[in-house]
TILUM-521706 format. One record per residue (C-alpha): x, y, z; residue in one letter; residue number from 1. Coordinates in nm, 2 decimals. Each point is the difference from the previous one (the first is absolute). Example, Ala and Ser with C-alpha at 12.3 -4.5 7.8 and 13.67 -1.06 7.14 Angstrom:
2
<X 1.23; Y -0.45; Z 0.78; resn A; resi 1>
<X 0.14; Y 0.34; Z -0.07; resn S; resi 2>
***
This chain:
345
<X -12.74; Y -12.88; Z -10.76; resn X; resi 1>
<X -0.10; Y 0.32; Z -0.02; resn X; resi 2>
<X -0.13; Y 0.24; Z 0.26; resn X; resi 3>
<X -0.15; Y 0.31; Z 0.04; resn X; resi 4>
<X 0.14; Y 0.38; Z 0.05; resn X; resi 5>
<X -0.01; Y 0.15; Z 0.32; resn X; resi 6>
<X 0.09; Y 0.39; Z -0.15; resn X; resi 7>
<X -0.35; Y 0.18; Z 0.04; resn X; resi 8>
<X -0.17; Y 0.15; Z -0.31; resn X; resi 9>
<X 0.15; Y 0.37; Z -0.05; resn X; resi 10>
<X -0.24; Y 0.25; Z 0.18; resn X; resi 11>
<X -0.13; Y 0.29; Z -0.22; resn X; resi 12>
<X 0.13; Y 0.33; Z -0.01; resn X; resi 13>
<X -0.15; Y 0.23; Z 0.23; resn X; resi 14>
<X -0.10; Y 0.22; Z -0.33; resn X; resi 15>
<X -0.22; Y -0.33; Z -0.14; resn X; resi 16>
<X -0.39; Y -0.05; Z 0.05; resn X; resi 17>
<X -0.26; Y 0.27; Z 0.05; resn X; resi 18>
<X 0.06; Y 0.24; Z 0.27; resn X; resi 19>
<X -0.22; Y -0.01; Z 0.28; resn X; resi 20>
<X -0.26; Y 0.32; Z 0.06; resn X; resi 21>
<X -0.09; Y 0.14; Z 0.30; resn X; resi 22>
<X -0.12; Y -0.11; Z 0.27; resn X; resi 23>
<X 0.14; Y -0.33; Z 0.04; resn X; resi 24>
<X -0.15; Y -0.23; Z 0.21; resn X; resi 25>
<X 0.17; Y -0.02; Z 0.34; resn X; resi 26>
<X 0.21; Y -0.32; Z 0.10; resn X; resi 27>
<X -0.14; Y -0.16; Z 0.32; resn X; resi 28>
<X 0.19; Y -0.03; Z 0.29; resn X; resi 29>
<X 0.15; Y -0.34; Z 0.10; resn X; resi 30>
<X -0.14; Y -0.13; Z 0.32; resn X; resi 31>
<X 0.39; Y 0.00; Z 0.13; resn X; resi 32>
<X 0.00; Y 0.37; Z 0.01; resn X; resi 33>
<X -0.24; Y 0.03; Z 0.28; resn X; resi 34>
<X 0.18; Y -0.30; Z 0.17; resn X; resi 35>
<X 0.34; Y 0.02; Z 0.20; resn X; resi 36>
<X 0.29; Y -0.22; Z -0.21; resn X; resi 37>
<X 0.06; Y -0.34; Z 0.06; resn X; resi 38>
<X 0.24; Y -0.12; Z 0.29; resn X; resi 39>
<X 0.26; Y -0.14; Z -0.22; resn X; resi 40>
<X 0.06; Y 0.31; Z -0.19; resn X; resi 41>
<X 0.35; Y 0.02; Z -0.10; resn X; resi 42>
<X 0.23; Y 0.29; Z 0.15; resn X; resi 43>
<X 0.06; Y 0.09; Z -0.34; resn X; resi 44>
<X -0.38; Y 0.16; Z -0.03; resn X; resi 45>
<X 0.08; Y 0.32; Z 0.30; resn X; resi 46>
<X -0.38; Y 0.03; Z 0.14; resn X; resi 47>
<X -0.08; Y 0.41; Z -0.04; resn X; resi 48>
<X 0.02; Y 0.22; Z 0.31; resn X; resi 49>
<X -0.25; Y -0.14; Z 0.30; resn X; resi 50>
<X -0.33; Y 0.23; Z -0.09; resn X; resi 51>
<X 0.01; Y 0.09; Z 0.39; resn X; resi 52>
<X 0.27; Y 0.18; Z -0.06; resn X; resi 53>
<X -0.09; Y 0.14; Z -0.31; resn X; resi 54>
<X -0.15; Y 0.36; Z 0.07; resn X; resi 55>
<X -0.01; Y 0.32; Z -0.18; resn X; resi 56>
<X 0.16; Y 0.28; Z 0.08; resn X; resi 57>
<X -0.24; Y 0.24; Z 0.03; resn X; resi 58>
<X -0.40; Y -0.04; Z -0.03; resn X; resi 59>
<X -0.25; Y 0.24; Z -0.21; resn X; resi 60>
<X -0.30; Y -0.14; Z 0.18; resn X; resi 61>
<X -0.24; Y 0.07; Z -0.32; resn X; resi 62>
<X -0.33; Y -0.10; Z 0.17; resn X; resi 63>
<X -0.06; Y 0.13; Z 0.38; resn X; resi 64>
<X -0.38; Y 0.03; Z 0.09; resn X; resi 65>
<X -0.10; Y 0.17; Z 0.28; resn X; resi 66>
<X -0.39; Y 0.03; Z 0.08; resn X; resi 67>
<X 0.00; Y 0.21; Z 0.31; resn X; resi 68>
<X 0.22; Y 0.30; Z -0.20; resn X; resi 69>
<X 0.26; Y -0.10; Z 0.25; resn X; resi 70>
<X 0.31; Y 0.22; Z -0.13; resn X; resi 71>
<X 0.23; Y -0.08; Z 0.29; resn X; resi 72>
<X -0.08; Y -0.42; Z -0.18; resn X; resi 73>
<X 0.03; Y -0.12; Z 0.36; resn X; resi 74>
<X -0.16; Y -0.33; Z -0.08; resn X; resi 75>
<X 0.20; Y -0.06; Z -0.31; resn X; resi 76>
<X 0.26; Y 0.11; Z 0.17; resn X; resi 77>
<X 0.01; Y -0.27; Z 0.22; resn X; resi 78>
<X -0.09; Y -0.25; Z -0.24; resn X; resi 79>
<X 0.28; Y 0.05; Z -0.19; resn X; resi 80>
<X 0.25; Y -0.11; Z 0.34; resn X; resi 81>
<X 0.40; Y 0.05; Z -0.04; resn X; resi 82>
<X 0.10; Y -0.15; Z -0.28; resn X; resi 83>
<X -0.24; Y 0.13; Z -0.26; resn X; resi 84>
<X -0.08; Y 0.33; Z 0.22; resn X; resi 85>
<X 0.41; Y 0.06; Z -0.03; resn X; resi 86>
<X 0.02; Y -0.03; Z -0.38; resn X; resi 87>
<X -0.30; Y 0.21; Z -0.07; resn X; resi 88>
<X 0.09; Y 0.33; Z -0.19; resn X; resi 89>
<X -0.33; Y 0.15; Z -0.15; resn X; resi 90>
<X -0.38; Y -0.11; Z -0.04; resn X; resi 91>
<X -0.27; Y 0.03; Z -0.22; resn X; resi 92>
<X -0.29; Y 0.11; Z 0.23; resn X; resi 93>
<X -0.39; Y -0.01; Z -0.05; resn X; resi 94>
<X -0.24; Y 0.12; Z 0.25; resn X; resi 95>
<X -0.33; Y -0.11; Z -0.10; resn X; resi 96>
<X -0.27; Y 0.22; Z 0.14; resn X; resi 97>
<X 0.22; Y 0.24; Z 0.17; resn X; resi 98>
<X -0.02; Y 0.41; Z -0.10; resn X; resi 99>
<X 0.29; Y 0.04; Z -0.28; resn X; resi 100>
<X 0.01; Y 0.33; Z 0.04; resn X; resi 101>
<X 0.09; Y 0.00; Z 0.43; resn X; resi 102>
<X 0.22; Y -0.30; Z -0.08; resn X; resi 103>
<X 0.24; Y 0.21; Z -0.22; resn X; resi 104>
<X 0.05; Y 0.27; Z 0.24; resn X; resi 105>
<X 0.10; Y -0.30; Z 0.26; resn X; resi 106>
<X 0.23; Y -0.14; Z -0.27; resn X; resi 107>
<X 0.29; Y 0.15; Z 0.14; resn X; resi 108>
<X -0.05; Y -0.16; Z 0.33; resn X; resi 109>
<X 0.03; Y -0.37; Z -0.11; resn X; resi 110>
<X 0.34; Y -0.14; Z 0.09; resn X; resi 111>
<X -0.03; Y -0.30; Z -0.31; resn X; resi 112>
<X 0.09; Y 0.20; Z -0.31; resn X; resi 113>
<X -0.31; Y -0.01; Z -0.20; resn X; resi 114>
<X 0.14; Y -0.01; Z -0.34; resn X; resi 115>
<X -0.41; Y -0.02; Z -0.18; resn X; resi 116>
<X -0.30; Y 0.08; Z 0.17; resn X; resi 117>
<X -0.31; Y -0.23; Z -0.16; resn X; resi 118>
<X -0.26; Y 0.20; Z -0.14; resn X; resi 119>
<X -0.33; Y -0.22; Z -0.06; resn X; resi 120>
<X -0.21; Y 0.08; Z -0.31; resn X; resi 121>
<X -0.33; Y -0.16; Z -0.15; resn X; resi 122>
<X 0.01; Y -0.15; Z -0.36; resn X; resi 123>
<X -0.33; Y 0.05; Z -0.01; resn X; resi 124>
<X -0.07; Y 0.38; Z 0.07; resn X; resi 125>
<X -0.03; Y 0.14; Z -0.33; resn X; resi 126>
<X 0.14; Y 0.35; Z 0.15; resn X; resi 127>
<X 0.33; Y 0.01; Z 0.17; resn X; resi 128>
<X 0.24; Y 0.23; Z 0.20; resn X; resi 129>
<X 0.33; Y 0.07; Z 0.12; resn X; resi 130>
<X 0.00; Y 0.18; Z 0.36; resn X; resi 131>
<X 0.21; Y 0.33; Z -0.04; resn X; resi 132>
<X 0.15; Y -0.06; Z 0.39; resn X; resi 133>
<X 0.17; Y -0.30; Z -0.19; resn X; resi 134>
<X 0.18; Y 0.13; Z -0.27; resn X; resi 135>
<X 0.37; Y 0.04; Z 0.15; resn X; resi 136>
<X -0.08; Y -0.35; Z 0.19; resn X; resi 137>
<X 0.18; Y -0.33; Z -0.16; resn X; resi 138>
<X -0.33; Y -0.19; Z -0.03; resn X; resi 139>
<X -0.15; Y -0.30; Z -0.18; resn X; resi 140>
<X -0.30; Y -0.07; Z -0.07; resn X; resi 141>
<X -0.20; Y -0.27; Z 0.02; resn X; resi 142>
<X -0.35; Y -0.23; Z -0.12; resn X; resi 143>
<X -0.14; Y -0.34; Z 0.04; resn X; resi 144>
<X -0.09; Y -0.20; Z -0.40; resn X; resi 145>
<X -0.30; Y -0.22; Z 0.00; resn X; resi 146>
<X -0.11; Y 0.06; Z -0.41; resn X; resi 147>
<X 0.07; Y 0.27; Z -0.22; resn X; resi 148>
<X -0.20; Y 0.25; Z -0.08; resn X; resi 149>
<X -0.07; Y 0.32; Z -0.21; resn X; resi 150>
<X 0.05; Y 0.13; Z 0.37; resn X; resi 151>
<X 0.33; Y -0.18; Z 0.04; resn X; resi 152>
<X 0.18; Y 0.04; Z -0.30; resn X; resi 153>
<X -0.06; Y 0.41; Z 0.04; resn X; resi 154>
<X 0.08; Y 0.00; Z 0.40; resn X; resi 155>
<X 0.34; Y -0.19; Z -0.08; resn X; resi 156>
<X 0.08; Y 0.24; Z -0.28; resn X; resi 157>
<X -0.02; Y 0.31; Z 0.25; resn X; resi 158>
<X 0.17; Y -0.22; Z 0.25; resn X; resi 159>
<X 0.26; Y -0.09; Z -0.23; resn X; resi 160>
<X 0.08; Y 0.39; Z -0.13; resn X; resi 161>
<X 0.08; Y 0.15; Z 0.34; resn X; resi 162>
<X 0.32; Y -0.23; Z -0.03; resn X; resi 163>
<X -0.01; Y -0.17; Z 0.29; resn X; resi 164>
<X 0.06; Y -0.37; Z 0.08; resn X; resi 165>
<X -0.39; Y -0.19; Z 0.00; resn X; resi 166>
<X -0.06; Y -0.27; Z 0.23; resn X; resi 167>
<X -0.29; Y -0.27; Z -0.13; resn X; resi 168>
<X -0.14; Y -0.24; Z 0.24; resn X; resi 169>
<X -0.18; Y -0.23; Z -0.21; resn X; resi 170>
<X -0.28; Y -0.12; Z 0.19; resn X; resi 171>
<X -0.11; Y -0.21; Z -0.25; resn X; resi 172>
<X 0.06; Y -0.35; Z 0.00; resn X; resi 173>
<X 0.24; Y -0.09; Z -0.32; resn X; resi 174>
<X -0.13; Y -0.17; Z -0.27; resn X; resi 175>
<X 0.06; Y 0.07; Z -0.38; resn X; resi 176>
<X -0.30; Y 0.22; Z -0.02; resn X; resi 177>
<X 0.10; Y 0.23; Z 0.28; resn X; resi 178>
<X 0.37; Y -0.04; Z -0.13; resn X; resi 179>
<X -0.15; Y 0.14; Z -0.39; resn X; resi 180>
<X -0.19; Y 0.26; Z 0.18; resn X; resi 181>
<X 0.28; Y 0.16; Z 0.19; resn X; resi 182>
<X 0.26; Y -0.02; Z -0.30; resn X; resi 183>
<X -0.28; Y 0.18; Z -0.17; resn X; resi 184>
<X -0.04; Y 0.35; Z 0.23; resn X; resi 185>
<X 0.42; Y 0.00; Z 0.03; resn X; resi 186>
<X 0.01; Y -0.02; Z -0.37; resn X; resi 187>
<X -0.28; Y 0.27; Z -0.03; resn X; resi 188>
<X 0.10; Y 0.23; Z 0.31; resn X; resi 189>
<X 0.37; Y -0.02; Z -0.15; resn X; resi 190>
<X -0.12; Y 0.08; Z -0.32; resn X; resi 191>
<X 0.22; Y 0.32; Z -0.07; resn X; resi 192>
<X 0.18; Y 0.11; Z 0.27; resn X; resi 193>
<X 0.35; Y 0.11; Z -0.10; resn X; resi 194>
<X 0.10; Y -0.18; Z 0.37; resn X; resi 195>
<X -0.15; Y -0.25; Z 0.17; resn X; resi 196>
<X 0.07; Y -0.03; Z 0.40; resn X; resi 197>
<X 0.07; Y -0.34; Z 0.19; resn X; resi 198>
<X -0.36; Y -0.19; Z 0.00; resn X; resi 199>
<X 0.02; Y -0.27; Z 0.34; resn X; resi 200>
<X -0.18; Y -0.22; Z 0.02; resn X; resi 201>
<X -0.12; Y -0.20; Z 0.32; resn X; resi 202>
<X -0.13; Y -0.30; Z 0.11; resn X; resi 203>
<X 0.13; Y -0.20; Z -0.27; resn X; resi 204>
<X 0.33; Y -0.07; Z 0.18; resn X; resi 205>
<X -0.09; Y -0.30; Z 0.11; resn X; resi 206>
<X -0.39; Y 0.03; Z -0.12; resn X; resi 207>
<X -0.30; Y -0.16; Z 0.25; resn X; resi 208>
<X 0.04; Y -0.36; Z 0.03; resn X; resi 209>
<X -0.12; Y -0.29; Z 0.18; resn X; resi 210>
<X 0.22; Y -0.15; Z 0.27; resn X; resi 211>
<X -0.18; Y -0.30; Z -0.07; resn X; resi 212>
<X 0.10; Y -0.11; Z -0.29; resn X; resi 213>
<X 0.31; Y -0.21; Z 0.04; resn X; resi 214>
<X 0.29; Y 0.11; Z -0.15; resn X; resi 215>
<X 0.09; Y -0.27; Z -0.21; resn X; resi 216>
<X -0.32; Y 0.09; Z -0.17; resn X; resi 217>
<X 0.08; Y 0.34; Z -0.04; resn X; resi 218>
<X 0.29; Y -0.05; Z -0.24; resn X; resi 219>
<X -0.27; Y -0.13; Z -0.29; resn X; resi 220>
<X -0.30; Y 0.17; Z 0.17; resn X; resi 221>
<X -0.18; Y 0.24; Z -0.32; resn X; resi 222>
<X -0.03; Y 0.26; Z 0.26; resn X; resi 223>
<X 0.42; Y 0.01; Z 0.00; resn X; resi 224>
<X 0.00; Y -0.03; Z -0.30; resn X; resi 225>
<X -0.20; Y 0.30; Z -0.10; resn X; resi 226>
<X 0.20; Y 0.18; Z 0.21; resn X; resi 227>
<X 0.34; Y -0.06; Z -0.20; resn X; resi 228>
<X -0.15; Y 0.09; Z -0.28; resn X; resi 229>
<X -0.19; Y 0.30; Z 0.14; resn X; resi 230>
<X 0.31; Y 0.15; Z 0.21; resn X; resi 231>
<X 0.17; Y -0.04; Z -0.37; resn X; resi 232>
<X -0.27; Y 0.19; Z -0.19; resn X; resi 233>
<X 0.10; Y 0.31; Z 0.29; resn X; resi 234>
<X 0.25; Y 0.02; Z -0.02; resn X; resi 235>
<X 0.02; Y 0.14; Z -0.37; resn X; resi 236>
<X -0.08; Y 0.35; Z 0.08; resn X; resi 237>
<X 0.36; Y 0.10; Z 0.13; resn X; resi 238>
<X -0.15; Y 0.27; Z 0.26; resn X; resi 239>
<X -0.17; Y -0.27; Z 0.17; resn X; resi 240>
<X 0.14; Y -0.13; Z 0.36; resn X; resi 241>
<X -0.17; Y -0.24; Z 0.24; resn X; resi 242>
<X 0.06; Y 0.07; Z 0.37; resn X; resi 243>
<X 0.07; Y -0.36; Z 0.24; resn X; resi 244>
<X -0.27; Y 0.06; Z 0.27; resn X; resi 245>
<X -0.10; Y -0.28; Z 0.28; resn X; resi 246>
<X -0.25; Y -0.24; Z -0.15; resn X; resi 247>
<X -0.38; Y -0.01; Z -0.01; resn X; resi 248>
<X -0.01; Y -0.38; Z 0.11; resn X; resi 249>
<X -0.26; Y 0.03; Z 0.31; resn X; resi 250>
<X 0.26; Y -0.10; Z 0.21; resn X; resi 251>
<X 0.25; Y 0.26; Z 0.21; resn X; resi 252>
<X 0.37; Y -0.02; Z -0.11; resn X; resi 253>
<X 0.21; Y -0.21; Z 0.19; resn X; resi 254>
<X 0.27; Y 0.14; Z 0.25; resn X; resi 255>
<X 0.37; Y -0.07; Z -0.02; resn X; resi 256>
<X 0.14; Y -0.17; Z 0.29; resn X; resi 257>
<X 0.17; Y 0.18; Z 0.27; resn X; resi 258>
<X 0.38; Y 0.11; Z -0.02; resn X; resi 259>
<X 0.04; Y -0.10; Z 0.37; resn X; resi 260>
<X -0.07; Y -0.36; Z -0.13; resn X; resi 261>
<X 0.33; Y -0.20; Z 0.02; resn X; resi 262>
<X -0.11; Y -0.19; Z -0.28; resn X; resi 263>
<X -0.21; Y 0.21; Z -0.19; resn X; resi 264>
<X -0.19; Y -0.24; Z -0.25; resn X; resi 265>
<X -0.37; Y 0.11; Z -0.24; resn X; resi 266>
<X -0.32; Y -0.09; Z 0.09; resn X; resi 267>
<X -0.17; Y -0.25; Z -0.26; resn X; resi 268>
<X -0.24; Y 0.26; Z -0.06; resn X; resi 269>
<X 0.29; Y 0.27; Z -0.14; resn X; resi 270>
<X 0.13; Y -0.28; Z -0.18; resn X; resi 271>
<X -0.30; Y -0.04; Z -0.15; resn X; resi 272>
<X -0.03; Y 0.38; Z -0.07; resn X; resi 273>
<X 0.32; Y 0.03; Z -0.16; resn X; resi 274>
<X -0.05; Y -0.25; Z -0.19; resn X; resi 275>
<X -0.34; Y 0.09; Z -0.18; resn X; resi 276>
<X 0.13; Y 0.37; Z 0.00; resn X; resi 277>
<X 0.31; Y -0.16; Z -0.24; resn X; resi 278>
<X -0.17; Y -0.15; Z -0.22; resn X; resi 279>
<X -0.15; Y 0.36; Z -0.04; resn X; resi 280>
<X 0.29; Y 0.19; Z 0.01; resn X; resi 281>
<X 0.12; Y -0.15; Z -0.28; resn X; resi 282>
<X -0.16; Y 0.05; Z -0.35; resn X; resi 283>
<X -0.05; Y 0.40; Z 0.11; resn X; resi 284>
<X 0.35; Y 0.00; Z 0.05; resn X; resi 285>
<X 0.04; Y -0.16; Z -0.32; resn X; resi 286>
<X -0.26; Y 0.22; Z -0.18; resn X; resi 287>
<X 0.14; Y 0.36; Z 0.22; resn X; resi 288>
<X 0.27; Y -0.09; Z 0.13; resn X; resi 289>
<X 0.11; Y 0.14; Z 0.32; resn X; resi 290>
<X 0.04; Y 0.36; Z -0.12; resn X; resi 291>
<X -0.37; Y -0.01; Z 0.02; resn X; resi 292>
<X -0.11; Y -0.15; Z 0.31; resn X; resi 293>
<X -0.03; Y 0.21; Z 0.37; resn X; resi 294>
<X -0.05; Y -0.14; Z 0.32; resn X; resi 295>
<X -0.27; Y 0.15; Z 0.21; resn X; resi 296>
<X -0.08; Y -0.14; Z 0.37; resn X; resi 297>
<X -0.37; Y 0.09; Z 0.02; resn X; resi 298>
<X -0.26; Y -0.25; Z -0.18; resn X; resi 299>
<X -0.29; Y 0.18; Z -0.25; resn X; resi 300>
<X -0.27; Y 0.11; Z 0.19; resn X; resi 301>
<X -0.23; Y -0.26; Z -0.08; resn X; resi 302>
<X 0.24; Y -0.27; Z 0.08; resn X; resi 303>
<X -0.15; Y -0.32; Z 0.25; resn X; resi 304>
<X 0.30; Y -0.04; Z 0.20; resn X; resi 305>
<X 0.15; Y 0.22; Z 0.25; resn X; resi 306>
<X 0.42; Y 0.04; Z -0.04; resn X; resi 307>
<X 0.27; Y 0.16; Z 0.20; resn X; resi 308>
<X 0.25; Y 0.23; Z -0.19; resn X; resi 309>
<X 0.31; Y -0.23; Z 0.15; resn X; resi 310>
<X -0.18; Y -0.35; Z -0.07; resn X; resi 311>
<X -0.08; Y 0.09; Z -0.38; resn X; resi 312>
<X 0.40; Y 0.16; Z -0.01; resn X; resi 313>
<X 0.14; Y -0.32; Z 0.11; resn X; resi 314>
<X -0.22; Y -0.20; Z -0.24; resn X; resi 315>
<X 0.06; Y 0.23; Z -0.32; resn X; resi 316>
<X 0.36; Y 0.08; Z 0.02; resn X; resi 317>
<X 0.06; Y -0.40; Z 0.06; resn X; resi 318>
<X -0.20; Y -0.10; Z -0.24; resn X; resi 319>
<X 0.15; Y 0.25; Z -0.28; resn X; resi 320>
<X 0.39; Y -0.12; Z 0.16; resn X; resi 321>
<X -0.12; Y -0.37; Z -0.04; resn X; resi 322>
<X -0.07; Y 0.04; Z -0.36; resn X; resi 323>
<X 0.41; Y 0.01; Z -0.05; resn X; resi 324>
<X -0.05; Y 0.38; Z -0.02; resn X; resi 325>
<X 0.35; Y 0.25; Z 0.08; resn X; resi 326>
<X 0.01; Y 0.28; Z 0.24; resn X; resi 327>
<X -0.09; Y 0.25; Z -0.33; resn X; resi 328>
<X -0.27; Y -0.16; Z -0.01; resn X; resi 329>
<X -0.14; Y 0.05; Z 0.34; resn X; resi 330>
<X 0.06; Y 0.31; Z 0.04; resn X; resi 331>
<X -0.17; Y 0.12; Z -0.34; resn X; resi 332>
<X -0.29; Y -0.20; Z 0.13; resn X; resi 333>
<X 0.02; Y 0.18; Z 0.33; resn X; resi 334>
<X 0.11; Y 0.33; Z -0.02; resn X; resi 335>
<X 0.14; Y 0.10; Z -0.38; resn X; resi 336>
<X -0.31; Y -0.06; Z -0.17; resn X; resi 337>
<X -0.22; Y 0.21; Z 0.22; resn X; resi 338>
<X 0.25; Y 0.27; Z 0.02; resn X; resi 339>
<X -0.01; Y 0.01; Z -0.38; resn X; resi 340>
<X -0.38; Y 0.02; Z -0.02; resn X; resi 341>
<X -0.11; Y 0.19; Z 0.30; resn X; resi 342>
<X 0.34; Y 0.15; Z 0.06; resn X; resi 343>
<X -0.07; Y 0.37; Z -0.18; resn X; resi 344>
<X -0.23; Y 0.25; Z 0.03; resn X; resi 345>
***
């Protein structure tokens, strides 16, 4: 009687086949990674470090709005509380509305290290100009996207040659259009420039959703899975970083249960969060990986839902940890990534 081989077929070398171009289309996450592991998990799997205990060392907040031109930040401030307000060692500040020019000669009053002061510009003015009073000021500067233009491609370019880090907030909802049309004023605005500064861009980390949608939808949804392959096409140009802001998701973020508690457990609602903001997290970390991601506490301006700096703290950081993440990688996210991009002058 005869019976069969068990030995497996030889694989083939890794040098057989075509090799694959760039970009590749991103693996989707298992629905185990945004679950916690299974009871009977042998003691031979170590779980990672608890993500509450998980924190970075220092914190480049990269994303401080303050409407009132409040330089003492008394209401971020005391947003942030003691355990992010501790760890925080510099900000990236914008003032909308407020008088540039008095705000530098208070600079030196702030007690936050400001290590970039946001400097708003309008793709759309076909004229632009660089206040003198700013020159020996490490600044940014920053726009909002919503198409591109003749306009935009030209206001980018100037931006782009003063050689300082550019902030996007693309307004725009994300489709492939609006993805084609932004590729298309980088390539243009880049077109030349011996050096090209850090772009960052926001509201794509995690983009407008609907809270609505259940989740175990969202894994096949065509909205997620536009997004994979969108976040992929980004992250091609090399000086482009996306910034992990508090979502637009008409809804305020959800606050982290009190240290006093004796047993200090989520609410659904984080849960929830954390969970959505995963699933996320992880194709732009496979597409930038985390040398190109910075943590900001403040939402984009035309975000739905209010946050606290210390809410959206806990949620990012824990979220980031629960990916399986190590302590390098938290603090690039929250501090050495920021310091690389907005760090000099």
């Amino acid at each position: 009687m005869s019976t069969q081989s068990s030995i497996p077929p030889t694989p083939p070398s890794p040098g057989a086949g075509t090799r694959r171009r760039v970009p590749k289309p991103k693996p989707k996450l298992p629905l185990s990674a945004f679950s916690p592991p299974n009871s009977g998990t042998g003691d031979s799997f170590p779980l990672p470090p608890s993500p509450t205990t998980t924190h970075p060392k220092v914190i480049f907040d990269a994303n401080v709005i303050v409407a009132n031109g409040d330089l003492k930040l008394s209401l971020w401030k005391a947003e942030t509380g003691q355990i992010m307000g501790s760890r925080v060692g510099g900000i990236v500040l914008s003032l909308p509305g407020a008088d540039l020019e008095k705000v530098v000669e208070q600079l030196g009053s702030s007690e936050t290290p400001i290590i970039s002061l946001s400097v708003p510009f309008n793709l759309n003015d076909k004229t632009q100009s660089f206040p003198s009073y700013l020159s020996n000021i490490p600044t940014s500067l920053s726009t909002v996207f919503n198409e591109s233009t003749p306009e935009g491609v030209n206001s980018l370019k100037w931006a782009l040659e003063r050689g300082r880090p550019v902030d996007v907030d693309i307004q725009a909802a994300i489709s492939d259009a609006v993805l084609e049309s932004f590729e298309d004023i980088i390539s243009k605005a880049t077109a030349g420039l011996n050096k090209i500064p850090p772009i960052v861009l926001s509201n794509i980390l995690p983009p407008p959703h609907d809270l609505e949608l259940p989740i175990v939808k969202l894994m096949n949804h065509p909205t997620y899975l536009a997004f994979q392959s969108q976040v992929a096409a980004l992250s091609l140009f090399p000086d482009v970083y996306v910034k992990f802001l508090p979502p637009s998701w008409d809804a305020p973020t959800p606050p982290t249960p009190s240290v006093e508690v004796a047993e200090m457990t989520d609410t659904q609602q984080k849960l929830e969060w954390k969970r959505r903001i995963k699933m996320y997290l992880g194709p732009v970390m496979e597409a930038f990986g985390y040398q190109r991601i910075i943590f900001g506490s403040s939402p984009c301006p035309t975000s739905s839902g209010s946050s606290i700096a210390s809410d959206w703290y806990e949620i990012a950081r824990e979220s980031l940890s629960e990916l399986g993440v190590e302590q390098d990688f938290v603090d690039a996210v929250f501090y050495g990534n920021a310091k690389k991009v907005y760090g000099s002058e």
